[in-house]
Each structure stands twice: as C-alpha cells, then as structure tokens.
N, C-alpha and C positions, 0 to 999 in steps of 0.2 A: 638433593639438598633438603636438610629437614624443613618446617614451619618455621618462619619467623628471620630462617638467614638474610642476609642481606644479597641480592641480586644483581650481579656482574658480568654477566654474561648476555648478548646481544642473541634478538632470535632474528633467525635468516637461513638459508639455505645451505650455509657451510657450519653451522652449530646442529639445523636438522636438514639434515643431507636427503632431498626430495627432487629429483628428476622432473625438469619443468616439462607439462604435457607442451602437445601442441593444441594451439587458441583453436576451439570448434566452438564457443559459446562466446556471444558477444554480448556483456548484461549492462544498461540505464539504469543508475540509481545506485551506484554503489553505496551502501549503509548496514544499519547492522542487524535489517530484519536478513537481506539478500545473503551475509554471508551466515545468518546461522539459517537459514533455510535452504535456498537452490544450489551454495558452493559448500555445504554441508551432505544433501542429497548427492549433490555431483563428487566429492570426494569418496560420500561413500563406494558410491557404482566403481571405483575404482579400475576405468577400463579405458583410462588414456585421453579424456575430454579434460582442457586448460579453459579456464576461465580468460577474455581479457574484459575488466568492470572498469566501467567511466563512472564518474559522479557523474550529479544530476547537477547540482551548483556550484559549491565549494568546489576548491580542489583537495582543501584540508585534508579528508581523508586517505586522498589517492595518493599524496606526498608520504603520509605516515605509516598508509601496507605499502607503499613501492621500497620504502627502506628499509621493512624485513622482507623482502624481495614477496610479497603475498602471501605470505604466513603471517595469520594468529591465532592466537588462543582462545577455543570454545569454554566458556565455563557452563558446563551444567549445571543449573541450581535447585535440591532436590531438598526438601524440605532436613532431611537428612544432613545434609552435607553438599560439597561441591566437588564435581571432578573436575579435569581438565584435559582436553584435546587437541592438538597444533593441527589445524587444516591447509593443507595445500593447495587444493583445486584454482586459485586466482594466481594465474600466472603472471598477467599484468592488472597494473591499477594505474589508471589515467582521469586525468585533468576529463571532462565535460563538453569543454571550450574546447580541444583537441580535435577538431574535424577531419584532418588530414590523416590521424590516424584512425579515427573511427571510418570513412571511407576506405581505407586501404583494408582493415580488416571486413567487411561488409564486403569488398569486392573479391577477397578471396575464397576460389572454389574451397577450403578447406572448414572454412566458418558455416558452421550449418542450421546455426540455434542463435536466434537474438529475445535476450529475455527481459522483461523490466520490472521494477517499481518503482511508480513514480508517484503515488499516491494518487487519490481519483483525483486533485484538484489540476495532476499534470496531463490528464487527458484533454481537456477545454471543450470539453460536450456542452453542446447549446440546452440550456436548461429548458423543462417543460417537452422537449420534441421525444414525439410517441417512438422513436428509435434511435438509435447514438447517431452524433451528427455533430462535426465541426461547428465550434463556435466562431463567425464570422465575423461577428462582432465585437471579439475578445481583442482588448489591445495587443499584447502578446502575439496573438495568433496574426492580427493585421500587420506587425510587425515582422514578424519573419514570413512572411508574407511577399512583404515589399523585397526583404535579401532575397530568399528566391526567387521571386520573378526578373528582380535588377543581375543574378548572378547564372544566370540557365543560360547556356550556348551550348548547341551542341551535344545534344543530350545527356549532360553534365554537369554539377553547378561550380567545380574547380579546377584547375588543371595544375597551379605549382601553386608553390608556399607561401604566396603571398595571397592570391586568388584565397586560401583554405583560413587564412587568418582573417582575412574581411567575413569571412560568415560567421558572425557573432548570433547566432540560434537562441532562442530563450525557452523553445519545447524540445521536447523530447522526440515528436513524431516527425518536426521539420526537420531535423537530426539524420533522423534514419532515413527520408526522403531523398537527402544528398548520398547520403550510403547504398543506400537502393537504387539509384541511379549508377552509380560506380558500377555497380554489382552487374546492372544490366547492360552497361556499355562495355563489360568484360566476357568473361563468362555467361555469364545469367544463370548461372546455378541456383536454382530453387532451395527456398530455406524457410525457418519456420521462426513466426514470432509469437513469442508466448508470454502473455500478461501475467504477472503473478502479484495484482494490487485487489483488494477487498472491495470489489465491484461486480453488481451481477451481470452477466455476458459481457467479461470483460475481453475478451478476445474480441467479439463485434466490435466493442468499444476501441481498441487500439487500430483495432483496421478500419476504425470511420474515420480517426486521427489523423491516422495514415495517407491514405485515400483521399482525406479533404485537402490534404494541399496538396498532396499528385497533381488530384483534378484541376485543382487552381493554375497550377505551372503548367502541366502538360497532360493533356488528356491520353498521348498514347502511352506514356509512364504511368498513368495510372492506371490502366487496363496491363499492361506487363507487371504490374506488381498484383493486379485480382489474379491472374493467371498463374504466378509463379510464388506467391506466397502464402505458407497456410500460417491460420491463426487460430491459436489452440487457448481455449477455452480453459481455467483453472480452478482450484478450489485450495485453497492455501493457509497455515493456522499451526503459528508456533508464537508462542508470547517470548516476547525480545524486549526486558526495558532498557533506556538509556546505561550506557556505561557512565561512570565514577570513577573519581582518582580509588576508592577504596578498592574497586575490584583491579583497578590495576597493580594495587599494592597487594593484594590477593594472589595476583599470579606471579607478581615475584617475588611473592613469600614463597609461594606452595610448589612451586618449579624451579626456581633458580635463575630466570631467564625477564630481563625487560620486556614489557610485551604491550606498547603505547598505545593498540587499537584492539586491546581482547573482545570480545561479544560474551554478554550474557544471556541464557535461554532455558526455557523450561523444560523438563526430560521429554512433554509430549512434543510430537509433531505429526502432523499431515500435510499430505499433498494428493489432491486430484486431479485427473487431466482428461482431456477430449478434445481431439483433434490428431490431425495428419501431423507425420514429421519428416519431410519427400526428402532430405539429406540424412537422414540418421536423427538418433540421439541415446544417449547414456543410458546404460540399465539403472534408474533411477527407482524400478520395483526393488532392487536388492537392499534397499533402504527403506522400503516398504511406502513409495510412490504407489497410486492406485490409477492404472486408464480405464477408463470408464467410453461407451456410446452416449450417456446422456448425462449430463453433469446438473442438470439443472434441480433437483432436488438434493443432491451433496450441496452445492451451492446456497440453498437455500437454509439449508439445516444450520451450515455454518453464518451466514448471515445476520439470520435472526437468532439462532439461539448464542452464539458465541458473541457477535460485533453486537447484535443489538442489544445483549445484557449489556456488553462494556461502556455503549454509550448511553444507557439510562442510567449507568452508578457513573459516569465520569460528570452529569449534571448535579444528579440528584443527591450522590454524596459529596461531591465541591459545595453544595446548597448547607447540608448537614453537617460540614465543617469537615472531612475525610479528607486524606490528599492521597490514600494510594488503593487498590482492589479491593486488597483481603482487608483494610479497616472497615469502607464499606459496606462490603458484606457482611461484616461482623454484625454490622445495626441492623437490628431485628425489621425497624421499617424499609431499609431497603433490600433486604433479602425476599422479605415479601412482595414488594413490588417486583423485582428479580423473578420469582417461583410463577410469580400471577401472569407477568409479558410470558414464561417457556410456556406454561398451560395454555396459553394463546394461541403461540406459533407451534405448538405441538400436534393442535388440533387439525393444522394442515399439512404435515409432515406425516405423513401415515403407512411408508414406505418400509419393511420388514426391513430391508436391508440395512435403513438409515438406523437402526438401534435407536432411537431419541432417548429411552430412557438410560439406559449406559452412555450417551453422549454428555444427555444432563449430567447425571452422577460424574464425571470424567471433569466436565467444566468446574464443578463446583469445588472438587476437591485443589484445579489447577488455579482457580481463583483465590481462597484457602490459605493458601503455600503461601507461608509468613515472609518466604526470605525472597521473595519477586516485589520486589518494589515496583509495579507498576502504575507511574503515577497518573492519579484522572484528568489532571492537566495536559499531560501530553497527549490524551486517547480524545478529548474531548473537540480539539483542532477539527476544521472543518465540519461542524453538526450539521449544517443546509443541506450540504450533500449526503454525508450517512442516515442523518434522520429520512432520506427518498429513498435508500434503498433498504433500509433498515426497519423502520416505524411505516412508514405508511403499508407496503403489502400487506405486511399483518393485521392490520387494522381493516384496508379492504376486503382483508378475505374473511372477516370475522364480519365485516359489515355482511359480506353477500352470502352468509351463513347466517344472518338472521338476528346478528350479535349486537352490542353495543361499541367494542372494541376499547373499553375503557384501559385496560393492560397498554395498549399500543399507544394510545394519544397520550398517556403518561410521559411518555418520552418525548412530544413534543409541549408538553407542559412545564416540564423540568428545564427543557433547553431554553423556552424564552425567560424563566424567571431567572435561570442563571447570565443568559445576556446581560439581563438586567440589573443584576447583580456587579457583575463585570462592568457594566459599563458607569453605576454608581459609584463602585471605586476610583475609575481610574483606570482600567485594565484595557488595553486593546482587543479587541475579537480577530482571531486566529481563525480565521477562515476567508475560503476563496470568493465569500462575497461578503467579505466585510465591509469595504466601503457603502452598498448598500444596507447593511443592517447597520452599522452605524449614522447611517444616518436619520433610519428610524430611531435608533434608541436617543438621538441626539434632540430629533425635531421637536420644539417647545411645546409645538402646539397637539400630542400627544402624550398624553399622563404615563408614565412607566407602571406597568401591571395593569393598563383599562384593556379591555377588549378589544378597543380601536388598534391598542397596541401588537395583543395575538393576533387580529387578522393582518397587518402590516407584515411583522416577523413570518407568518406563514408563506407570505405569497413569494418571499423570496426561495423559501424551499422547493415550491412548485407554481407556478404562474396561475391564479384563478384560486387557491386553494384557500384563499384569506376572505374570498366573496360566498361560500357557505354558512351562512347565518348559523343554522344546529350545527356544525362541527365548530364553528370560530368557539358558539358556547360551550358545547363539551368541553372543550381544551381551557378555556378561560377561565372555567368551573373549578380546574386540576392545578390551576395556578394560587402560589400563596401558602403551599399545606406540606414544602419540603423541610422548611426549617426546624429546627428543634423546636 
C-alpha cells in the first residue's frame, strides 16, 4: 500500500501469519522500552522463546497487544527516514493484577527467564543503605506485606480463583514471590531473573526485592529461592520515546495495517549481561547481545555517560525553555555542560575495551537525531534516585582524584532549581519521593533557591548529604545560572 492510503486492515496473526512460540520468558513491566528492546532482542534470536509480558499497572496496554494477538509494529527512526517491523516474540499480554496467571506460568518447568522493567522507583530499596535492601518502611511494601503474610499456607500463597483474586500486589517483587512459590511447590526448576531497568547492580537490587519479602513470609522460601535462582546483572540502552497518535498514523500510512500500540526507537541498541542462566536462554548475541564476566564498567560507561547526560539536559534545558534532547543539545550552554560532566566521567572509564571516545561520538550523534522526540519531561521523573546513581559517583571519583567535581554537582544544581521551578508553577514532582520533596519545596519557613533549601533537597537524595557545609556550597553556588 503506497504513503498516504487509508488503513483497513487489522494486524494480528492471521494478516501476519506467525506461529505463537511457547512462553520460556515471563517479563514485569510491559511498555515500550520492553518491547523495542528484550522482545526485539528475543525476536531476533529467532529460536523458539514466546514472550508472556504483564503490565506493571494499567492493563491498558495488555488489552491493546492481546487484540493484535502480540504483534506490533517497530518504527525505526533514522534521521533519514523510518522503516518499519512487525515483532512477534510476545505471545501473550496480560493484566498485572492477573496473579493466577502469572503463578501458573512461573511454576511451569518450561518458563526459564523472568525479565523486568519496572523502573528503579518499582524496586523499593531503602534509601541511604550501603547495599540494596527492602524498604520496610515503604507503605506499599507494608502493604503487600500484610497480603502475604494474611495469604501463605502451606507453602503457597493461592490455591483457586478466588484465593488468586484477593492478592491485590502493588510490587513487582511481591508478585514474583507468590510465583516463586508455585514454582517451588512444583517442580522447582531453577530459573533466571534478569533486571533490565537503568540501575547499577541491578540484579543485586531485584534479588534484595525479592528476598526481602521471601524473608518476611518465610524464611525457608527464601533460602530456595537464593539457591535456585540466578540474578543476572544488565547493562541496557536503546532510546524509546513515547508513542503519538502521529506515528500511529505513520504506520497506517506506510504499511496498510492499524497498528494501535507501534513502538518507536532509535536504530542504536545495546545489551549487556552477567550472570547464570541454569534453564537456558535465547541466542540473544545474534542480535548482537554482549555477555560479559564483569559488567561493572559497561554499566558504568552507560550510566554516566548516556543516563547521566540525559538527566542533566532533562533539568537544565526544561530551566532554558527546551522540551525535547536534540533542542537541548543544540544550546551552546548546554552542550558544554554535556562535554564537561563526559570529560568527568571519562576520566574514570579508562578501560580499552569501553571505546569512550566512539561511545561519546555515538551518543552525540543519537542525541542529534531531529526526528526522536525525546521529551525532558519524561527522562527527568524520578531525579532523587538517578541523581544517586548518576551524579554523585562521578563527583566522588573526581573528589578522590584530587578534583573539584564541578561537571557532576552541576546536575544536582540544575535539579533543585528546576524543583523549584516546578513547584512555582504549579507542577507536581514526579518522583518516588515527592511527597517529601514537596514538602520542602512547600515549607514557608524556607526561601525557595536559599541554601537552606539545597541542603533540604539533597538529603532526600542521600540521607546526611545535605549536612556538608562545602558541598551544600558548591551546589548552591551552581544554582540560579541555568536560565537564559
């Protein structure tokens, strides 16, 4: 069908005739980084691995790939032009809330891979603790909390469909704990969960998750799950922005075919990994996956030079009036700040292998790319957390190199002016602890932009980090100087 025709035709399985695999991959967080990254990877490997993906909230999405039976259409967006790809790999799309079905798959020997993204704020790590560690005192987490403990008999926490409807879960890791119990009071096939959210040792981190309410319910389930489940470590980076009525109009111009959940994504991508996988998993090198022994410098590379540019231009040009990468970038003063935070984090990246400077060139040109709407509103959700993994190492390792670290505390300069910013409007703050930052930004009897202020803002990031008199000033210093 040329450009421009009008679109009558429905995509699904009998328009593209794709033999559903069988479920070996069970993924959290259905959205649209997931399907242009792991069931993109996984399609390609092309060697018999079905996706089944639950949301993480809505069901909205899982309603609208289960009616093109888990087909849609990848647009790739190349400064060039767009192609387009129909991906199969997601056999099923389920509701979140679905328990009964997420345990029945989780206890079958055939499922061997449970993957997620749930973004770092769905993990619930206790902030400030020197190693990932359930937060106990997250409401959420005391919540499903209370389900498990009220719903465990029998080393269990369901047995029929009504039992499976009462456990209203609001994490992700409580989730897999009822699953992983199935698993173990079946089989107990060993299998592998693999983190794939933009956090460092994010594998550790899924399995403190994990593990912290095991422990809480049942201490012998969570000793069968240290023993029988590996947790593989990732490094993950494909720019995916929100979809638009326009690219949907896009794909039924350019194909012929309605396609209500396409995904749009940048022609790069990577994936790295580290760790066991005691069931199998997909040739996901044929896609050009990398396993790696030690992941912790890929992870790093990708951190700070990728996430931590994105979130110093997602402050500092919302501050300079930008709303999407490539305008950002455009402005001379934030590309400099951009250039100055890589020569920072470069200086500890000094591993042959990691290429930095082809890394950098590679970012720059993906940043660039006019026709990726990526807007800084959406990258900039959650700063408390990414500014911890993001801004401070760099800054630390520049401090115990002798440094000043001004490049790094730039990004937490930019974050609190734009709080502040936000919160002068009118705008709510989008992150997992915004009720305590608004309530700084709120309290009378602090001035918005006083110092008092950056060391308040700080200490939510990191507990104590707001009681350093010279860094409260560095940062304080950096405040005030983003706007035109």
């Amino acid at each position: 069908m040329s450009a421009g025709s009008v679109a009558t035709r429905e995509l699904n399985r009998t328009t593209h005739p794709a033999p559903k695999a069988e479920v070996r991959i069970v993924h959290i967080g259905l959205g649209a980084f997931h399907r242009a990254h792991q069931a993109w990877y996984t399609a390609k490997a092309n060697d018999g691995w079905g996706i089944a993906a639950f949301t993480g909230r809505s069901a909205t999405a899982a309603e609208e790939l289960a009616a093109q039976d888990g087909l849609f259409t990848l647009i790739r967006r190349e400064a060039e032009g767009d192609s387009f790809e129909v991906i199969d790999s997601i056999v099923e799309a389920r509701d979140g809330n679905d328990m009964a079905a997420l345990s029945t798959l989780l206890a079958s020997p055939s499922t061997a891979i449970v993957t997620l993204t749930i973004t770092e704020a769905g993990y619930k790590m206790a902030p400030g603790a020197t190693e990932p560690t359930l937060n106990l005192d997250d409401d959420q987490v005391l919540a499903d909390l209370g389900v498990l403990r009220e719903c465990y008999d029998a080393g269990v926490f369901a047995k029929t469909a009504a039992e499976f409807e009462a456990l209203a879960l609001g994490t992700a890791a409580a989730r897999l704990v009822v699953g992983l119990a199935a698993r173990r009071s079946g089989d107990g096939w060993p299998l592998a969960v693999v983190s794939c959210d933009n956090l460092p040792g994010n594998g550790a981190v899924a399995r403190a998750g994990i593990l912290g309410f095991a422990q809480a319910v049942d201490p012998m389930l969570a000793r069968w799950i240290d023993a029988n489940v590996s947790f593989v470590d990732t490094s993950i980076d494909r720019i995916t922005p929100r979809t638009t009525d326009a690219d949907r109009d896009t794909v039924a111009a350019e194909t012929g075919f309605v396609d209500v959940s396409p995904v749009v994504t940048e022609p790069f991508t990577s994936w790295v990994l580290s760790g066991d996988f005691p069931a199998g998993r997909p040739a996901w090198e044929k896609a050009g996956a990398q396993f790696v022994t030690d992941l912790e410098s890929f992870e790093r590379r990708k951190l700070w030079l990728l996430n931590g540019a994105h979130t110093l231009m997602s402050f500092a040009g919302q501050l300079r009036g930008h709303a999407t990468v490539a305008q950002a970038l455009a402005d001379p003063a934030v590309s400099g700040w951009v250039e100055e935070f890589w020569d920072a984090a470069a200086a500890h990246l000094t591993g042959p292998e990691l290429e930095v400077p082809e890394y950098r060139k590679a970012l720059r040109e993906r940043f660039e790319n006019p026709r990726i709407a990526h807007f800084l509103a959406q990258i900039a959700g959650d700063g408390s957390l990414k500014l911890a993994a993001r801004a401070l190492p760099v800054f630390r390792a520049e401090q115990a190199a002798g440094r000043h670290g001004t490049a790094a505390l730039r990004l937490l300069a930019a974050w609190c002016d734009q709080l502040a910013a936000q919160h002068a409007a009118g705008t709510p703050v989008q992150d997992a602890n915004a009720t305590a930052l608004e309530v700084i930004l709120a309290d009378p009897a602090i001035r918005s932009g006083s110092a008092q202020q950056t060391a308040a803002l700080l200490g939510v990031i990191e507990a104590g980090l707001g009681t350093d008199p010279s860094l409260v000033a560095s940062i304080h210093a950096l405040r005030g100087h983003f706007t035109n």
